[in-house]
PQR file with spaces between the fields and no chain letter, atoms N, CA, C, O and H, PARSE charges and radii, in Angstrom:
ATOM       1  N    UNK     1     -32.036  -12.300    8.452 -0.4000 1.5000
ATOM       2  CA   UNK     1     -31.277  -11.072    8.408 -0.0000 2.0000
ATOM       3  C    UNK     1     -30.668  -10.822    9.783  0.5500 1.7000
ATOM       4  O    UNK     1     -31.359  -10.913   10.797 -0.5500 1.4000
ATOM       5  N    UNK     2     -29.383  -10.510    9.817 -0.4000 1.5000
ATOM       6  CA   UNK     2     -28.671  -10.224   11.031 -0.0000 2.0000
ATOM       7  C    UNK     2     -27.747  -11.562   11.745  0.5500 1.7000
ATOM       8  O    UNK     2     -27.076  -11.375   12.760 -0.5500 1.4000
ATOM       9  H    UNK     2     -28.822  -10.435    8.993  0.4000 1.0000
ATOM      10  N    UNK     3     -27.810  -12.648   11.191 -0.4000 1.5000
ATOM      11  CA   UNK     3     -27.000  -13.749   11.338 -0.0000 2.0000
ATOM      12  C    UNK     3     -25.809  -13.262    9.883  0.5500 1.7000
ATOM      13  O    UNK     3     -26.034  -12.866    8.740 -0.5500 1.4000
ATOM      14  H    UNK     3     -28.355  -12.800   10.367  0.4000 1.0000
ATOM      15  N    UNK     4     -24.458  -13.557   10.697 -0.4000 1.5000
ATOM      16  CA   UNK     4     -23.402  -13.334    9.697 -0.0000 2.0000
ATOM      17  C    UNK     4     -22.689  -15.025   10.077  0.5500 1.7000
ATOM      18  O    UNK     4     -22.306  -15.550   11.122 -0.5500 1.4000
ATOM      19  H    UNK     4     -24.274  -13.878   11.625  0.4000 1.0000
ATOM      20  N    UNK     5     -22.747  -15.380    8.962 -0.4000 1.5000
ATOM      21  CA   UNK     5     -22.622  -16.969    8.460 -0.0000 2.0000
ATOM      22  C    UNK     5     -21.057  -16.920    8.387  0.5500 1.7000
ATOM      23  O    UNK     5     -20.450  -15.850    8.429 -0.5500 1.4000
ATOM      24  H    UNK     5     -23.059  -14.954    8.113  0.4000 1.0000
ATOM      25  N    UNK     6     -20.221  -18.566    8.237 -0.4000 1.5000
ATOM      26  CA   UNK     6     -19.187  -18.672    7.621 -0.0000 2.0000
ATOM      27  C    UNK     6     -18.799  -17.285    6.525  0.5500 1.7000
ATOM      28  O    UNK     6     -18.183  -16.222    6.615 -0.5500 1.4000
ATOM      29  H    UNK     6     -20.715  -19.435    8.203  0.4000 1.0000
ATOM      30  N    UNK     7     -19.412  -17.883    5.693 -0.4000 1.5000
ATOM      31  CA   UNK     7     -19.150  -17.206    4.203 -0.0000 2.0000
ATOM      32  C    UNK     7     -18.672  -15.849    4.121  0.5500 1.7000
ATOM      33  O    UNK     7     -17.632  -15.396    3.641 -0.5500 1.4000
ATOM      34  H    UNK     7     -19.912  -18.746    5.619  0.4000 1.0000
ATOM      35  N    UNK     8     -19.668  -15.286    4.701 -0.4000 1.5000
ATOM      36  CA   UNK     8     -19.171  -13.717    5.561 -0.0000 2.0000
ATOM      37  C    UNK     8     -18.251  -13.276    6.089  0.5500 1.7000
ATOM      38  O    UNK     8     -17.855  -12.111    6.070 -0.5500 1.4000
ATOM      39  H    UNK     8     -20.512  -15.654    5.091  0.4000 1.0000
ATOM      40  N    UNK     9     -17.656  -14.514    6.815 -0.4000 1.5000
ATOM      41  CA   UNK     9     -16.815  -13.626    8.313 -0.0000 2.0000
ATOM      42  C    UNK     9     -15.197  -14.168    6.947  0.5500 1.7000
ATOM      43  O    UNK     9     -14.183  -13.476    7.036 -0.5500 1.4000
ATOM      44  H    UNK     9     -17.977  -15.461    6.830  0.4000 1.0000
ATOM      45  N    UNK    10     -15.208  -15.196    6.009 -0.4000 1.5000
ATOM      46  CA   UNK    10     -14.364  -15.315    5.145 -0.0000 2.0000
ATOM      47  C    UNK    10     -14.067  -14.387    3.764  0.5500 1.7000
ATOM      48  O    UNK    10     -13.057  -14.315    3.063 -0.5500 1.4000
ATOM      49  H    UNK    10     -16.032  -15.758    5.936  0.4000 1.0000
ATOM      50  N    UNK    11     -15.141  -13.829    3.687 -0.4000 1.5000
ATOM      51  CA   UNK    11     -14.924  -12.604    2.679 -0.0000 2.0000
ATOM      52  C    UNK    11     -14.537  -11.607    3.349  0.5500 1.7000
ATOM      53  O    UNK    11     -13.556  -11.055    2.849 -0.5500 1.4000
ATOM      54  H    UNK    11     -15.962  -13.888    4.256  0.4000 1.0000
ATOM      55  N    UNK    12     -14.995  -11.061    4.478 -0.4000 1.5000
ATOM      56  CA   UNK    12     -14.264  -10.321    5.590 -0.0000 2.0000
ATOM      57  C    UNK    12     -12.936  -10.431    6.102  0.5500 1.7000
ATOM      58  O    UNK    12     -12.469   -9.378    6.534 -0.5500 1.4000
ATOM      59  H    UNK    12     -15.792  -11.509    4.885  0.4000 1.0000
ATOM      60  N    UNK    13     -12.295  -11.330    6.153 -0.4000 1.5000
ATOM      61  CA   UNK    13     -11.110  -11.785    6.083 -0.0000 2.0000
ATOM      62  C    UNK    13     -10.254  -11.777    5.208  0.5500 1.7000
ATOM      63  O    UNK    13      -9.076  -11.603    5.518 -0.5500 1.4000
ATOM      64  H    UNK    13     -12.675  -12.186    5.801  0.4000 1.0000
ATOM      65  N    UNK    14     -10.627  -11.958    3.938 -0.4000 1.5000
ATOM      66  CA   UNK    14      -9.857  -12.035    2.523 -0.0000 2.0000
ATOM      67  C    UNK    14      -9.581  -10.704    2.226  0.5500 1.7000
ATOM      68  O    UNK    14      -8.539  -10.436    1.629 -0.5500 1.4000
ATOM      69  H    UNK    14     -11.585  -12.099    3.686  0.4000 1.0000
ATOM      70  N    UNK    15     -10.459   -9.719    2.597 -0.4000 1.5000
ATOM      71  CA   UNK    15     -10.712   -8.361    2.248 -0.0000 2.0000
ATOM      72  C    UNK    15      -9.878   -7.869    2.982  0.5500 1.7000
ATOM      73  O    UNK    15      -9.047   -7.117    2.473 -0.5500 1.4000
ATOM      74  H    UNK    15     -11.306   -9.936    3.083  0.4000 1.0000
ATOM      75  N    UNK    16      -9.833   -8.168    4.561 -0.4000 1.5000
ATOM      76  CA   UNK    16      -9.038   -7.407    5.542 -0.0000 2.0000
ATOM      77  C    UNK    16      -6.883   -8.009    5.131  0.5500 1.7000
ATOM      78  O    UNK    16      -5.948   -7.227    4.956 -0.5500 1.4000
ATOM      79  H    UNK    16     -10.508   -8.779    4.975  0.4000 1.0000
ATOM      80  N    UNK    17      -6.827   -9.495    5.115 -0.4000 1.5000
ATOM      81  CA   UNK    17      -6.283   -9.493    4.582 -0.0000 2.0000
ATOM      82  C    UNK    17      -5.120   -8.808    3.200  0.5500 1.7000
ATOM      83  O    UNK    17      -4.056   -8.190    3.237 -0.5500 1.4000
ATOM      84  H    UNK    17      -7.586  -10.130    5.257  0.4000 1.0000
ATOM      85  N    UNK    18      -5.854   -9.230    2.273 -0.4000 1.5000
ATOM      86  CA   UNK    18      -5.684   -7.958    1.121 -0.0000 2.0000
ATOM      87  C    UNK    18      -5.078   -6.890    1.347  0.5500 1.7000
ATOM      88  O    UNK    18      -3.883   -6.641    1.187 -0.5500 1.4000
ATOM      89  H    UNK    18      -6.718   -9.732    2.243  0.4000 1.0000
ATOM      90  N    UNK    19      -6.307   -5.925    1.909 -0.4000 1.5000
ATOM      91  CA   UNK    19      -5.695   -4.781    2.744 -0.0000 2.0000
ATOM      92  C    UNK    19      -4.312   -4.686    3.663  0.5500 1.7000
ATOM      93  O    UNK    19      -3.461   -3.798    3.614 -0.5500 1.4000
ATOM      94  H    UNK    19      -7.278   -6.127    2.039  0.4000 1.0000
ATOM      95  N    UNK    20      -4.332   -5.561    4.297 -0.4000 1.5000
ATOM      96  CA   UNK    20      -3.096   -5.564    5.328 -0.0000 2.0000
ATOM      97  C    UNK    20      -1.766   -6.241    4.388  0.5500 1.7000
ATOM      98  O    UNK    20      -0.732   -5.756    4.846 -0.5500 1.4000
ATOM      99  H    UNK    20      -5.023   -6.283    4.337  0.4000 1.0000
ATOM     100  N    UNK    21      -1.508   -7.029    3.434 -0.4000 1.5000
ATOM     101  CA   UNK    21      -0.689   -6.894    2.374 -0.0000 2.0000
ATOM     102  C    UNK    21      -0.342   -5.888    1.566  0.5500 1.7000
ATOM     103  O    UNK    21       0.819   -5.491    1.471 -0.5500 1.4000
ATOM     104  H    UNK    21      -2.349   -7.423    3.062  0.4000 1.0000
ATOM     105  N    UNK    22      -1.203   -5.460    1.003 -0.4000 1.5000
ATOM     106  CA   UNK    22      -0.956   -3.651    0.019 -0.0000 2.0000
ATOM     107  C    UNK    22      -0.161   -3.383    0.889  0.5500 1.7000
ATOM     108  O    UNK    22       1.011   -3.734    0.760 -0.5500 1.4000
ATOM     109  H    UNK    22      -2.146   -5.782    1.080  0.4000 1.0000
ATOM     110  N    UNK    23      -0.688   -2.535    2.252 -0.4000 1.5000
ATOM     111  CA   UNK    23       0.031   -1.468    3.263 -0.0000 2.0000
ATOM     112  C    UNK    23       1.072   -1.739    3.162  0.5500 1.7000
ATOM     113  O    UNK    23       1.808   -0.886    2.667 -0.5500 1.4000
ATOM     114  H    UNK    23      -1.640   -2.249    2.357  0.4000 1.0000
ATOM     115  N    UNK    24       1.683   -3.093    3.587 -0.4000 1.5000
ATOM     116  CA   UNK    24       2.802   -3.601    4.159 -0.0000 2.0000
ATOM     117  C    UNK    24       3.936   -3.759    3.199  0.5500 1.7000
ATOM     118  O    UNK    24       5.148   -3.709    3.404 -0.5500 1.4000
ATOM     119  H    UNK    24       1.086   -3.787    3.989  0.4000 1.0000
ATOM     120  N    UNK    25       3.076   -4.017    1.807 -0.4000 1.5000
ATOM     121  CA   UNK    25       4.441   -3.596    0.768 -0.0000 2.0000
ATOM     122  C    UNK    25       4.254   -2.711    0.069  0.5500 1.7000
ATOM     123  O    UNK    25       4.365   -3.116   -1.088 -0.5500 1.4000
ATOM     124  H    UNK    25       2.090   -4.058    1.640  0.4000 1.0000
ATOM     125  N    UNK    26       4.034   -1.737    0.101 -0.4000 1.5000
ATOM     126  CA   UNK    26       3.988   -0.450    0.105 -0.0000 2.0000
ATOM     127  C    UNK    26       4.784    0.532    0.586  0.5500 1.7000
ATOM     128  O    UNK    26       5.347    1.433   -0.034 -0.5500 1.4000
ATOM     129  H    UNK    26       3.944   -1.407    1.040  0.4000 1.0000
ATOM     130  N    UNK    27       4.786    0.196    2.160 -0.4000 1.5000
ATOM     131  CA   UNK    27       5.492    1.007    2.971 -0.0000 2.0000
ATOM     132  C    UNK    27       6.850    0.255    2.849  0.5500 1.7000
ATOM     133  O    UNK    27       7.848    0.952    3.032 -0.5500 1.4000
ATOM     134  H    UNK    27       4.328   -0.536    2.665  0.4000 1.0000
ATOM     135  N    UNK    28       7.096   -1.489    2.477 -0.4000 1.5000
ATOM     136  CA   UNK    28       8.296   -1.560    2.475 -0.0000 2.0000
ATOM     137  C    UNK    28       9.063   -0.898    1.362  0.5500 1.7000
ATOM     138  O    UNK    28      10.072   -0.194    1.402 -0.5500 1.4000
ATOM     139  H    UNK    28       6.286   -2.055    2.329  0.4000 1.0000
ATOM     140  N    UNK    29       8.276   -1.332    0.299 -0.4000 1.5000
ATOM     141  CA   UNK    29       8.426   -0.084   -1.044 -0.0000 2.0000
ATOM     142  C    UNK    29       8.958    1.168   -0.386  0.5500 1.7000
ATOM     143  O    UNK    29      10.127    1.108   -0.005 -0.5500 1.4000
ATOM     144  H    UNK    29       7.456   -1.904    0.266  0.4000 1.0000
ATOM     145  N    UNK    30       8.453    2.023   -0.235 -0.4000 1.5000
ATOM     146  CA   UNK    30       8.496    3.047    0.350 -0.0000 2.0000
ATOM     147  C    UNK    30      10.159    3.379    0.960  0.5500 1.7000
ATOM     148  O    UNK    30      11.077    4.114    0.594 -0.5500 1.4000
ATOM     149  H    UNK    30       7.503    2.072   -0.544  0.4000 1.0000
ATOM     150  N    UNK    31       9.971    2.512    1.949 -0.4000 1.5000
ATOM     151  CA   UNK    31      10.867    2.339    2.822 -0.0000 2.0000
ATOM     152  C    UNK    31      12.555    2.037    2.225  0.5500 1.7000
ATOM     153  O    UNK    31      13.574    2.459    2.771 -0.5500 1.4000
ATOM     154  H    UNK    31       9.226    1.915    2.246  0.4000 1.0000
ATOM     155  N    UNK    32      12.497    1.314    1.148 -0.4000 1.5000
ATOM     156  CA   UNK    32      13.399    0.854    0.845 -0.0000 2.0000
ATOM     157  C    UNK    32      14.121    1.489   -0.478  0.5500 1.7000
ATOM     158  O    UNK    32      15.269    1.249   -0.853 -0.5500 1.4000
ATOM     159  H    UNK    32      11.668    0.971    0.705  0.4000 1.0000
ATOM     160  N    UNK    33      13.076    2.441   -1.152 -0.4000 1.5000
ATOM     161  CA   UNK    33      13.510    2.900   -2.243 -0.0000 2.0000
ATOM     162  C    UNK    33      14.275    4.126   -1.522  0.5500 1.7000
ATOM     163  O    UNK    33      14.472    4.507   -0.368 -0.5500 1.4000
ATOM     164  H    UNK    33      12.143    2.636   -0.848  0.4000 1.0000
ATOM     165  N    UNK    34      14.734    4.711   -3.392 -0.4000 1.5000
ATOM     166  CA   UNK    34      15.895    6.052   -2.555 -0.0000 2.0000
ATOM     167  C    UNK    34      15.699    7.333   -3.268  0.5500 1.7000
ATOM     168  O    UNK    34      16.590    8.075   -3.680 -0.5500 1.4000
ATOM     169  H    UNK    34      14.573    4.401   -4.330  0.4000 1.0000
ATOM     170  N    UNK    35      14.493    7.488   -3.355 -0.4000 1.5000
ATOM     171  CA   UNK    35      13.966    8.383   -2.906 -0.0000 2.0000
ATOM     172  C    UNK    35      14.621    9.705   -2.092  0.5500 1.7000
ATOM     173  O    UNK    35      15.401    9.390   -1.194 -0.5500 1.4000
ATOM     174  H    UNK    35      13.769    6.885   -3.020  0.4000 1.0000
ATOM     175  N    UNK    36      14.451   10.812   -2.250 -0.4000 1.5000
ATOM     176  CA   UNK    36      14.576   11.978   -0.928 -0.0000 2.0000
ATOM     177  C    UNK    36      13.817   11.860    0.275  0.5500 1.7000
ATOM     178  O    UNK    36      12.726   11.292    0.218 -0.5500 1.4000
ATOM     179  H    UNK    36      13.817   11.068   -2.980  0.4000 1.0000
ATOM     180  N    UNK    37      14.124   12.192    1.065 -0.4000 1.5000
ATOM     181  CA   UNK    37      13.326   12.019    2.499 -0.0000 2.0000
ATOM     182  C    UNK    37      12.035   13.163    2.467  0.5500 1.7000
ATOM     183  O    UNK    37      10.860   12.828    2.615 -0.5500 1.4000
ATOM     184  H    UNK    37      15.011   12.653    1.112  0.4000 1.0000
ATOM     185  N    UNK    38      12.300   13.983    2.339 -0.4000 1.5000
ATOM     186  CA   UNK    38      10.879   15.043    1.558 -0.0000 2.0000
ATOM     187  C    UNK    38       9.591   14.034    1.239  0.5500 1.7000
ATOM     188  O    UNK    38       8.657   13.628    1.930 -0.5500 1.4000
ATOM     189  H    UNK    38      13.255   14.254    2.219  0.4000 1.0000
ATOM     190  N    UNK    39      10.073   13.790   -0.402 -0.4000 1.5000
ATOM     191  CA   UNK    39       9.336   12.774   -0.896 -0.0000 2.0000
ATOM     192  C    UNK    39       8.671   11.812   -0.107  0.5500 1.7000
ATOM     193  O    UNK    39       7.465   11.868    0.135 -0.5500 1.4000
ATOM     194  H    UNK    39      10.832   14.120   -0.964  0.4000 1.0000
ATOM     195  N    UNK    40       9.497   10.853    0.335 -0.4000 1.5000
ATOM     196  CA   UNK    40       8.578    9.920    1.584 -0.0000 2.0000
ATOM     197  C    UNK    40       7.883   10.352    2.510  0.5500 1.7000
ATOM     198  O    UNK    40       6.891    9.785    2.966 -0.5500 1.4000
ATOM     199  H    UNK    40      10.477   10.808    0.139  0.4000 1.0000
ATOM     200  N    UNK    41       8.431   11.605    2.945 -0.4000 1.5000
ATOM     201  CA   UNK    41       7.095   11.983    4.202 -0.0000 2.0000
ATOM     202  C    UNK    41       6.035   12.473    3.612  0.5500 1.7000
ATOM     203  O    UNK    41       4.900   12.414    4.085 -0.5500 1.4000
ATOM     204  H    UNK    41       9.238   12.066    2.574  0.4000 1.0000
ATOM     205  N    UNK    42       6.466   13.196    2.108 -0.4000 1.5000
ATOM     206  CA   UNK    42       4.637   13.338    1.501 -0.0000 2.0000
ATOM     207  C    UNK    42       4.055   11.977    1.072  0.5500 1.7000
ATOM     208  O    UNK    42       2.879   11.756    1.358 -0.5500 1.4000
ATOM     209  H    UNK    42       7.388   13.244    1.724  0.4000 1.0000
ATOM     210  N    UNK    43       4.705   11.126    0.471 -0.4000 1.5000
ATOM     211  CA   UNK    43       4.003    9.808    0.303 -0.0000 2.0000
ATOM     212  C    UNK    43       3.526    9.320    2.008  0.5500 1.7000
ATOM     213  O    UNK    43       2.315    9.175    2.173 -0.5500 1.4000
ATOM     214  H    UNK    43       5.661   11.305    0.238  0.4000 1.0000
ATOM     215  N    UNK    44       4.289    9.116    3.027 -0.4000 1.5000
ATOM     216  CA   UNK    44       3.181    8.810    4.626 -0.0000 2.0000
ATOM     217  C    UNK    44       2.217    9.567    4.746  0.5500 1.7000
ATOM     218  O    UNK    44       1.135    9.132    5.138 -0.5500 1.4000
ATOM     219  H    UNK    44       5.273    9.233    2.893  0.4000 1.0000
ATOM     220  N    UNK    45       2.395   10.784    4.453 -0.4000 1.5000
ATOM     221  CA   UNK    45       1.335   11.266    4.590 -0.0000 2.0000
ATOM     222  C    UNK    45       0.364   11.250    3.626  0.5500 1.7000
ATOM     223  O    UNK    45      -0.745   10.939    4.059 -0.5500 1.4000
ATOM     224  H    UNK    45       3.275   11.138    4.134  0.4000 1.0000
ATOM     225  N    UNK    46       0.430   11.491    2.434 -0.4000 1.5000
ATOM     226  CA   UNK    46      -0.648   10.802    1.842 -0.0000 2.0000
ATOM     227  C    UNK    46      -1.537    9.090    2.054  0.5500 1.7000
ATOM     228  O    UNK    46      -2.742    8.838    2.054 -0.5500 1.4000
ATOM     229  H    UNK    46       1.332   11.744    2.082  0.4000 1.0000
ATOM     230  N    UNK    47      -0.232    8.100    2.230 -0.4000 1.5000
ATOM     231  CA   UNK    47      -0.863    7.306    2.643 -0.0000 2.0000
ATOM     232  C    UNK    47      -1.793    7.458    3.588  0.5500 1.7000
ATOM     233  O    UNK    47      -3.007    7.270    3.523 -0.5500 1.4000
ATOM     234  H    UNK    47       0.747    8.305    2.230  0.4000 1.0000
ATOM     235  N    UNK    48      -1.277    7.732    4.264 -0.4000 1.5000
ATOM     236  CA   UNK    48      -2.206    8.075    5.655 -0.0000 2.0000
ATOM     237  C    UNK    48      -3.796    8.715    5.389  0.5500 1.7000
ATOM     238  O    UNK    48      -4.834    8.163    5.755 -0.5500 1.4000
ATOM     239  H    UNK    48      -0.290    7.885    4.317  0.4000 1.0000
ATOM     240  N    UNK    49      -3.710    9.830    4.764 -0.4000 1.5000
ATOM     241  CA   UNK    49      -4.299   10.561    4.541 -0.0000 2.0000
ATOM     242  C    UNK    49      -5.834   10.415    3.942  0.5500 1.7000
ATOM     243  O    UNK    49      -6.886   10.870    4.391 -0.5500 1.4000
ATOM     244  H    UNK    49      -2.867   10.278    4.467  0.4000 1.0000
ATOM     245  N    UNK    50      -5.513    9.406    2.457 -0.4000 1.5000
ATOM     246  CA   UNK    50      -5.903    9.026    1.445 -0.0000 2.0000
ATOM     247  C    UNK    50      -5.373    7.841    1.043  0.5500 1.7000
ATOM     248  O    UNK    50      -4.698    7.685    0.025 -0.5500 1.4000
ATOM     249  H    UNK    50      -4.658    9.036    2.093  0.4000 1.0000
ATOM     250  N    UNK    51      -5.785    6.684    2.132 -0.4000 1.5000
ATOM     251  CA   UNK    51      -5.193    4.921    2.803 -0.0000 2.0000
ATOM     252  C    UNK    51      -5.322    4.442    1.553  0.5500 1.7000
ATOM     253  O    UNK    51      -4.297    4.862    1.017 -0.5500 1.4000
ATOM     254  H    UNK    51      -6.333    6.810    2.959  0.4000 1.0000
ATOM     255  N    UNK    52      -6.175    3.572    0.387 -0.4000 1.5000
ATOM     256  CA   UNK    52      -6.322    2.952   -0.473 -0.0000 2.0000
ATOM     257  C    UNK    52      -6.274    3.653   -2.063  0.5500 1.7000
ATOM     258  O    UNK    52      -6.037    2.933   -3.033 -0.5500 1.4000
ATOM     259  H    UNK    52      -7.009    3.230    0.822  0.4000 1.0000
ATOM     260  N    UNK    53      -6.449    4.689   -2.169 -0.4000 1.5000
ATOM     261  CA   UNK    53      -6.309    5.318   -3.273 -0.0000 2.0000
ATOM     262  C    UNK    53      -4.786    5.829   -3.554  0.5500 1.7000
ATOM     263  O    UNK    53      -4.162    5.647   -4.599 -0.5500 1.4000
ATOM     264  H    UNK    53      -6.641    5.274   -1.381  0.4000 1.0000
ATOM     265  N    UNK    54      -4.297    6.550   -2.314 -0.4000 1.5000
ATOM     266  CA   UNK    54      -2.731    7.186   -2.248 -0.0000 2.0000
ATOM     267  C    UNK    54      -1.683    5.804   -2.513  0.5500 1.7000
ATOM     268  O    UNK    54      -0.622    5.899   -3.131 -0.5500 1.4000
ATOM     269  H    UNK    54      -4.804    6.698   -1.464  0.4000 1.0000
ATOM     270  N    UNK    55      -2.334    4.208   -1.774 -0.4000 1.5000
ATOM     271  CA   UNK    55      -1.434    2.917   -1.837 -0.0000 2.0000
ATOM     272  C    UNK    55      -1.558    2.756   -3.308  0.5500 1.7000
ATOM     273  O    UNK    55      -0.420    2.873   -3.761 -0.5500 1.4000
ATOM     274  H    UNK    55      -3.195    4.130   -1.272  0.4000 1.0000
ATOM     275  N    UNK    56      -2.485    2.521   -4.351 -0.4000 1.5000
ATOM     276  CA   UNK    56      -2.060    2.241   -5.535 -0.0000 2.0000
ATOM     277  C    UNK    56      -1.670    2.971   -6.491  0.5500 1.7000
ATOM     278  O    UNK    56      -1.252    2.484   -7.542 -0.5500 1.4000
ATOM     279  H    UNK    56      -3.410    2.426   -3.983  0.4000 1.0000
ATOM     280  N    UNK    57      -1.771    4.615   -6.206 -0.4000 1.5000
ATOM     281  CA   UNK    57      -0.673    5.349   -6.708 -0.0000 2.0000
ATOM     282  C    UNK    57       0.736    5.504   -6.721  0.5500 1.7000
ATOM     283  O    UNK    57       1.578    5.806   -7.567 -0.5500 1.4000
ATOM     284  H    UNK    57      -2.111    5.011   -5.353  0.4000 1.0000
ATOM     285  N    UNK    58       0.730    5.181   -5.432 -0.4000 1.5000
ATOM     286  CA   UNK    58       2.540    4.895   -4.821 -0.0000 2.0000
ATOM     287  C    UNK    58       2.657    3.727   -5.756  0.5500 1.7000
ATOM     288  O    UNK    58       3.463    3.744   -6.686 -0.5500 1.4000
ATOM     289  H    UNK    58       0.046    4.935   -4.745  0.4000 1.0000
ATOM     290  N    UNK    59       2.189    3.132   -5.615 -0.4000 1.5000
ATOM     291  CA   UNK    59       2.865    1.564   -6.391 -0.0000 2.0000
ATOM     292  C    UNK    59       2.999    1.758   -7.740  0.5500 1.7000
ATOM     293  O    UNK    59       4.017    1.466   -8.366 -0.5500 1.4000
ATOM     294  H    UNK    59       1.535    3.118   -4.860  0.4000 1.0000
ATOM     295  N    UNK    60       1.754    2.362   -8.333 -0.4000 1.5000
ATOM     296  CA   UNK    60       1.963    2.615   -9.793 -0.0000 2.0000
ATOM     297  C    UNK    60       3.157    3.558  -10.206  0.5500 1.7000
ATOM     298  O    UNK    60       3.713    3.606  -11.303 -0.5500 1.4000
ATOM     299  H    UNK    60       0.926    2.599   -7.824  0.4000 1.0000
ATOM     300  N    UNK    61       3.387    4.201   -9.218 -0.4000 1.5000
ATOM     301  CA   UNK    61       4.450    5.882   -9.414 -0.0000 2.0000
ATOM     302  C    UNK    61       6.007    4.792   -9.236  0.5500 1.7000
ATOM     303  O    UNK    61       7.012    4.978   -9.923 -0.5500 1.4000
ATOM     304  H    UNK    61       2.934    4.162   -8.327  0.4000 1.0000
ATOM     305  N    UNK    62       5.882    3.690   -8.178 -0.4000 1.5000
ATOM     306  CA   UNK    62       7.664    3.074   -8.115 -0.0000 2.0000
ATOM     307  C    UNK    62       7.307    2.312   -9.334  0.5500 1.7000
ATOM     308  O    UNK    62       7.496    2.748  -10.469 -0.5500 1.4000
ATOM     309  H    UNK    62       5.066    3.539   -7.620  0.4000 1.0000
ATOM     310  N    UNK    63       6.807    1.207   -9.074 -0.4000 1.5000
ATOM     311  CA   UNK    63       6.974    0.171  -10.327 -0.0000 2.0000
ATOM     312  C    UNK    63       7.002    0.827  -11.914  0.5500 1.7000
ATOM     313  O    UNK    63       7.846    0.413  -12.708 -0.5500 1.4000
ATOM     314  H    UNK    63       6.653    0.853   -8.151  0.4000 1.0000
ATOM     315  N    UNK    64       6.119    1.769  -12.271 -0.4000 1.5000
ATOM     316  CA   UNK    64       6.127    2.046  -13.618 -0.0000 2.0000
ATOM     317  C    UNK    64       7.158    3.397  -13.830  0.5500 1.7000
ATOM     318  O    UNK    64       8.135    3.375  -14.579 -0.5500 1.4000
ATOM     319  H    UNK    64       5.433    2.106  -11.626  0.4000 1.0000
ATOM     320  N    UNK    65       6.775    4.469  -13.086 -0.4000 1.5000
ATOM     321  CA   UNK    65       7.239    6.089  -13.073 -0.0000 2.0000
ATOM     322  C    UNK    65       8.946    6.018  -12.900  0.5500 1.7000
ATOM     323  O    UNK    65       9.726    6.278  -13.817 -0.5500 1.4000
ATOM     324  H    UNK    65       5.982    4.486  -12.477  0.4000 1.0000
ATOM     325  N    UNK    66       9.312    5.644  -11.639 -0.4000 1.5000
ATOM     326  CA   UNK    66      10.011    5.526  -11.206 -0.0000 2.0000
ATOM     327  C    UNK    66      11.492    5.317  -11.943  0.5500 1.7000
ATOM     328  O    UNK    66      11.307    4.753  -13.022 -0.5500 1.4000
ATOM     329  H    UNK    66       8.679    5.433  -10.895  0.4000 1.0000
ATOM     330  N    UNK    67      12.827    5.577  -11.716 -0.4000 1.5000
ATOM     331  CA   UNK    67      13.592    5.052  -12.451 -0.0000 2.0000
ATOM     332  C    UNK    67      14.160    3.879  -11.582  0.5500 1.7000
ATOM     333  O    UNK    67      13.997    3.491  -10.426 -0.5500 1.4000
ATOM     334  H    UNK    67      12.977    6.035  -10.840  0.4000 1.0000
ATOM     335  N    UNK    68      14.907    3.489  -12.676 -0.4000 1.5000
ATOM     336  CA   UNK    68      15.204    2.000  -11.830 -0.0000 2.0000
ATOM     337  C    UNK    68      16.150    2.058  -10.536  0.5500 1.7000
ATOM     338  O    UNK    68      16.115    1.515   -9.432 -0.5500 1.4000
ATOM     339  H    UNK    68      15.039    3.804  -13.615  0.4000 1.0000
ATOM     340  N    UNK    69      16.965    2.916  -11.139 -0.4000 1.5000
ATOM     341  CA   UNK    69      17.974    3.467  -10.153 -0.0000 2.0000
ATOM     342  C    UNK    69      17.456    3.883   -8.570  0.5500 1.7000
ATOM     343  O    UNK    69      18.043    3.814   -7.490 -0.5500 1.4000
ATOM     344  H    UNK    69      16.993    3.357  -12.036  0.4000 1.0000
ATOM     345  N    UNK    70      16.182    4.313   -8.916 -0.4000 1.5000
ATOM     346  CA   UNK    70      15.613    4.665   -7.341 -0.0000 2.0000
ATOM     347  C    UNK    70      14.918    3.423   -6.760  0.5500 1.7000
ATOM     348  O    UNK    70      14.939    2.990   -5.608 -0.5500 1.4000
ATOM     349  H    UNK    70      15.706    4.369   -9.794  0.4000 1.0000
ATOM     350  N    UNK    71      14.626    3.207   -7.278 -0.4000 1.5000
ATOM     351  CA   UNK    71      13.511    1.475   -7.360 -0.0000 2.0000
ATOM     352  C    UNK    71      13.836    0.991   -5.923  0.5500 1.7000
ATOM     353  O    UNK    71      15.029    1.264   -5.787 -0.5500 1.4000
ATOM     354  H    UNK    71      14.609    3.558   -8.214  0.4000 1.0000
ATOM     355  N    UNK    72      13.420    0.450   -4.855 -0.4000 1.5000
ATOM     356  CA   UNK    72      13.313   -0.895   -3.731 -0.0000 2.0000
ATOM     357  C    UNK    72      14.109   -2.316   -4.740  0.5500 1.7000
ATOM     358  O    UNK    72      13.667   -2.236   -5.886 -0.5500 1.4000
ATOM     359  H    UNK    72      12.451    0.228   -4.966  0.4000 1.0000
ATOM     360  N    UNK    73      14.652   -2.969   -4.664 -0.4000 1.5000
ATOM     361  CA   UNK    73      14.676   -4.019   -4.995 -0.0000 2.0000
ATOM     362  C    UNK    73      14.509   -5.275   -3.567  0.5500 1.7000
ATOM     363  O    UNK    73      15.271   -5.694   -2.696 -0.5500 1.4000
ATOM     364  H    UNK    73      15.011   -3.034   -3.733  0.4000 1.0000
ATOM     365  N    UNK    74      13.456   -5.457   -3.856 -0.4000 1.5000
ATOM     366  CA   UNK    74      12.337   -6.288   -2.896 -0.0000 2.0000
ATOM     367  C    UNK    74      13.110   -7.736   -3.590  0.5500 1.7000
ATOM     368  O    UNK    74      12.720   -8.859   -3.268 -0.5500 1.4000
ATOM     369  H    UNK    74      12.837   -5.116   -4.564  0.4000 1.0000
C-alpha cells in the first residue's frame, strides 16, 4: 500500500486526458456556435462553476437542443 505502479499513473492519465478533451471541445463548441453573447457567458460560467456536469449539458443542449442554424460546425 502506498506504491503507485505503472497501471495507476496510466489510468490517471487516460482520465486526465479525457477530461482535458471534453473542456477543449466544448469551449470550442461554445466558442464557435452563434449563440447570443449573454448565453455564452452563462454557459463559462457555469462551466466554470459546475466543470463536468455543466460540460455534458452544454454538449447535450448544442448537439441535440440546439437548432442547426446556431450549431458550431466543427
Amino acid at each position: 500500500m502506498g506504491n503507485i505502479g505503472i497501471l495507476e499513473l496510466m489510468i490517471i492519465l487516460a482520465a486526465a486526458t479525457t477530461c482535458i478533451a471534453v473542456i477543449v471541445l466544448a469551449i470550442k463548441k461554445l466558442v464557435k456556435s452563434k449563440i447570443t453573447t449573454n448565453q455564452k457567458i452563462g454557459w463559462i460560467f457555469g462551466i466554470f462553476f459546475f466543470q463536468f456536469i455543466a460540460l455534458i449539458v452544454f454538449l447535450i443542449y448544442h448537439d441535440i437542443y440546439l437548432s442547426p442554424e446556431l450549431r458550431a460546425n466543427l
